[in-house]
N, C-alpha and C positions, 0 to 999 in steps of 0.2 A: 504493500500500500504506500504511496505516495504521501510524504509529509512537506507541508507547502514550507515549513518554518525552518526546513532543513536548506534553503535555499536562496542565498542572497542575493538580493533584487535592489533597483533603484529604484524607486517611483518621481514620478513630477508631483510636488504638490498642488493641487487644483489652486485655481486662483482663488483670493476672497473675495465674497461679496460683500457690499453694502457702501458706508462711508468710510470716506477717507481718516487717516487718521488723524487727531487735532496735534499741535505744536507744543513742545514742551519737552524737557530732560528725563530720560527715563526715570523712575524711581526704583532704585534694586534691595531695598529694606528701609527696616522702618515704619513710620507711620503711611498708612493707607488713608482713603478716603476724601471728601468733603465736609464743607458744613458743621454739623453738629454731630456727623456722624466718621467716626474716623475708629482706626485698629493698628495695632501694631503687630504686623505678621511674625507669625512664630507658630510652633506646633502646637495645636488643643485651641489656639486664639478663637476667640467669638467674635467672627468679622463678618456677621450677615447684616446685608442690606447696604453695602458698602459701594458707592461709586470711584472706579480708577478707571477712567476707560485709558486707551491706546499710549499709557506710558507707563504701565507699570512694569517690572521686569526684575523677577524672583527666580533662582533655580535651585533653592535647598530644601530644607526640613520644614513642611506643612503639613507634615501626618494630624487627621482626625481635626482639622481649622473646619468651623463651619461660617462656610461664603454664599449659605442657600440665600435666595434674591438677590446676590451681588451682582455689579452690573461692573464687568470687567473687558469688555470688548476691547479685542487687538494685544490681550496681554505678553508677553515673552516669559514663557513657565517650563521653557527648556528642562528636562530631565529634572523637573521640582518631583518631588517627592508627596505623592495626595492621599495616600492611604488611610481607608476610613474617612476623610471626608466629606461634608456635605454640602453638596453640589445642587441642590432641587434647587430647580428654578432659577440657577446661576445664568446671567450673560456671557457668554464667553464666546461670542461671534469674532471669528479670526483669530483667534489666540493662538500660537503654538507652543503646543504639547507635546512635541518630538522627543521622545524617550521615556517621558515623565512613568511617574507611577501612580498610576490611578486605583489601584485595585481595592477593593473594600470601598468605595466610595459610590456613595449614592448620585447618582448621576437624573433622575426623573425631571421629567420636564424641562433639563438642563437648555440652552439656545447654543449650540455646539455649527451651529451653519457657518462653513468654510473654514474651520477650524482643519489645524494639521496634526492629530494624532499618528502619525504614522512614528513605528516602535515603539510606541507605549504600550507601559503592563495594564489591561485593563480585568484580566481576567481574577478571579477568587483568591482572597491571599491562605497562603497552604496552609492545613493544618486549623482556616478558620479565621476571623478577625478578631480584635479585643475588640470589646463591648466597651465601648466610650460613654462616659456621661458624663455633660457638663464640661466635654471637654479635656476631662481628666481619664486615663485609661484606667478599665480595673484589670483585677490578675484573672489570669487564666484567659482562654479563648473558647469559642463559642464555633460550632460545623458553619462555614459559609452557605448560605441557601442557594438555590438551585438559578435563582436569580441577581447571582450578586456578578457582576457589576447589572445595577438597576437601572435600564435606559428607556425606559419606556415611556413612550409618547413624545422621547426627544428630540428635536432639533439638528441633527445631523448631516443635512441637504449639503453639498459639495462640503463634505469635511474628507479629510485623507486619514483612511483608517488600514491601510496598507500594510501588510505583514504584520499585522495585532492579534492575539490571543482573544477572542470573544468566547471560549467555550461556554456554554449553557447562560451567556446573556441572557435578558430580558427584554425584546427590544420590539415588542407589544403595540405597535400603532407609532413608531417612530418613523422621521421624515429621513429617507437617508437619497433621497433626490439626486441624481447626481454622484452620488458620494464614491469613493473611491476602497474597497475593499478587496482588491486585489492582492492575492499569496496569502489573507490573514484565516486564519480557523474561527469556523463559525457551529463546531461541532455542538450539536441538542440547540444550540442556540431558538428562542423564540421570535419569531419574527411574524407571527398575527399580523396581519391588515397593515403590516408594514408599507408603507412608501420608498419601494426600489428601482422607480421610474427611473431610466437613461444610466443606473448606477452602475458602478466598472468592476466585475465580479472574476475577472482570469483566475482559473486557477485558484479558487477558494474553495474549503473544506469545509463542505455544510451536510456531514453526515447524521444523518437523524433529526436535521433543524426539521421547526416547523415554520412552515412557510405558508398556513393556512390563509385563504385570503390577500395574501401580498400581491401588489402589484411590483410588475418587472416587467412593462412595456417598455422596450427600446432597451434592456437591460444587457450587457453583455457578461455572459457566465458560461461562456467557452473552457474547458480544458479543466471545467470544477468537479468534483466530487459532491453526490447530492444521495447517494444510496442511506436508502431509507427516509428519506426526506418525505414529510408531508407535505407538497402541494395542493390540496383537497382548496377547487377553485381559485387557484391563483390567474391573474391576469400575465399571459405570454404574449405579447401581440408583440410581434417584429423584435422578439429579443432572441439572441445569438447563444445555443446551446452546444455549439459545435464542441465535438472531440470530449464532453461531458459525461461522466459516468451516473446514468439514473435508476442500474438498480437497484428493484425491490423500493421503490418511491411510491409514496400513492399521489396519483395524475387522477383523481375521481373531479372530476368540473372543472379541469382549466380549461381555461379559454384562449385556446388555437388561433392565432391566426399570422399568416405570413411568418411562423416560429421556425428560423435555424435551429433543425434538430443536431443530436449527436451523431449522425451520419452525413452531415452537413446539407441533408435536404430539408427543403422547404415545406409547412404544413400549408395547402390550399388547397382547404377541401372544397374549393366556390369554383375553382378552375382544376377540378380533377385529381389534384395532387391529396397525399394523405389527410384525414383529417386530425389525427394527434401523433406527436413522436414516440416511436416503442420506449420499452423500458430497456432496453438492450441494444445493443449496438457496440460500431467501430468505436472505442477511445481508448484513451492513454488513462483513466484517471483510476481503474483499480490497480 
């Protein structure tokens, strides 16, 4: 079986969307924020609801900081350290996360669009996370749940999540538009009603995901690994399955159409051609 994380890959990062970013000297510690509301970064700190947009720029120890509502867009969190943190409902539009360690941290509802995670640890920290309260850790650890790293319903639309650990996410009605998932493991991953419209899938390990519902119109997922994967009505229209390994997948209601199968033919069943792609075929990906 083919292991995509066994294999070093460059990616481009997708560009970011939105605005520009405003003028001003980075800040790399220190006090955070505006107004009346400010923080001094550190590990366990209570920095929620904190505004730094586009010049903040940290890369060390922020284990278990809760930044949920902060609005950090454009931040530089190079290889920072996020473990256990809480992240709901944080801004972080274009920030890059390249390396960082995200694992244990709540990420729901995050605003992660055009963000660069690519090499970051997003997956379950081993062995379980500490149970933080207040900021402060207690002893001992706790089994990580089946949904730990939490993304669901997130914000993910052109972010670079390229050769990342996703195993058994939770990524449940999340926008990932665009996004760039290419080489990373998406094995049991949940991916419900997901938004994977136009998203760039080469070679990603989504064995067992469920893909219930998801859209993946325009999607390219060429050369992936998808055995056992629930598709049960997902939307394929015009997305690229070539050289794909799909069995043993359940295909009960997707919707066909103009679908690059793993034999690299086309479903159209309006002009004669097949109407679903088998579950077997030519590929490279068992």
């Amino acid at each position: 079986m083919r292991l995509p994380l066994a294999v070093a890959c460059t990616t481009t990062a997708i560009a970011l969307a939105g605005a520009l970013p405003a003028a001003g000297a980075p800040t790399t510690s220190g006090t955070i924020g505006t107004g009346g509301r400010t923080c001094v970064l550190a590990a366990g700190a209570d920095c929620h609801g904190v505004a730094h947009r586009w010049t903040l720029s940290h890369h060390g120890n922020l284990n278990r900081i809760n930044l949920r509502h902060a609005k950090l867009a454009g931040a530089d969190l190079k290889g920072v350290r996020l473990q256990g943190a809480d992240l709901r409902n944080t801004d972080l539009r274009g920030a890059d996360l390249r390396f960082a360690d995200v694992r244990g941290a709540r990420l729901r509802h995050a605003n992660l669009r055009g963000a660069n995670l690519s090499h970051a640890k997003l997956s379950r920290l081993p062995g379980g996370r500490k149970v933080a309260h207040g900021g402060q850790a207690a002893t001992g650890y706790t089994p990580g749940p089946s949904c730990d790293p939490n993304c669901q319903g997130a914000d993910l639309s052109g972010a670079n999540l390229s050769v990342v650990n996703l195993t058994g996410a939770n990524l449940t009605g999340a926008n990932l538009t665009g996004a760039n998932l290419s080489w990373s493991v998406l094995t049991s991953a949940n991916l419900t009603n997901a938004n994977l419209t136009e998203a760039y899938m080469a070679a990603a390990y989504l064995a067992g995901a469920n893909l219930t519902g998801a859209n993946l119109t325009l999607a390219v997922v060429s050369d992936a690994v998808l055995t056992g994967a629930n598709l049960t009505g997902a939307n394929l229209t015009f997305a690229n399955l070539a050289l794909s390994n799909l069995t043993g997948a359940n295909l009960s209601g997707v919707l066909w159409w103009l679908t690059v199968c793993p034999d690299s033919t086309p479903t159209n069943p309006t002009w004669g051609g097949p109407g679903a792609c088998p579950v077997t075929g030519p590929f490279r990906g068992a």
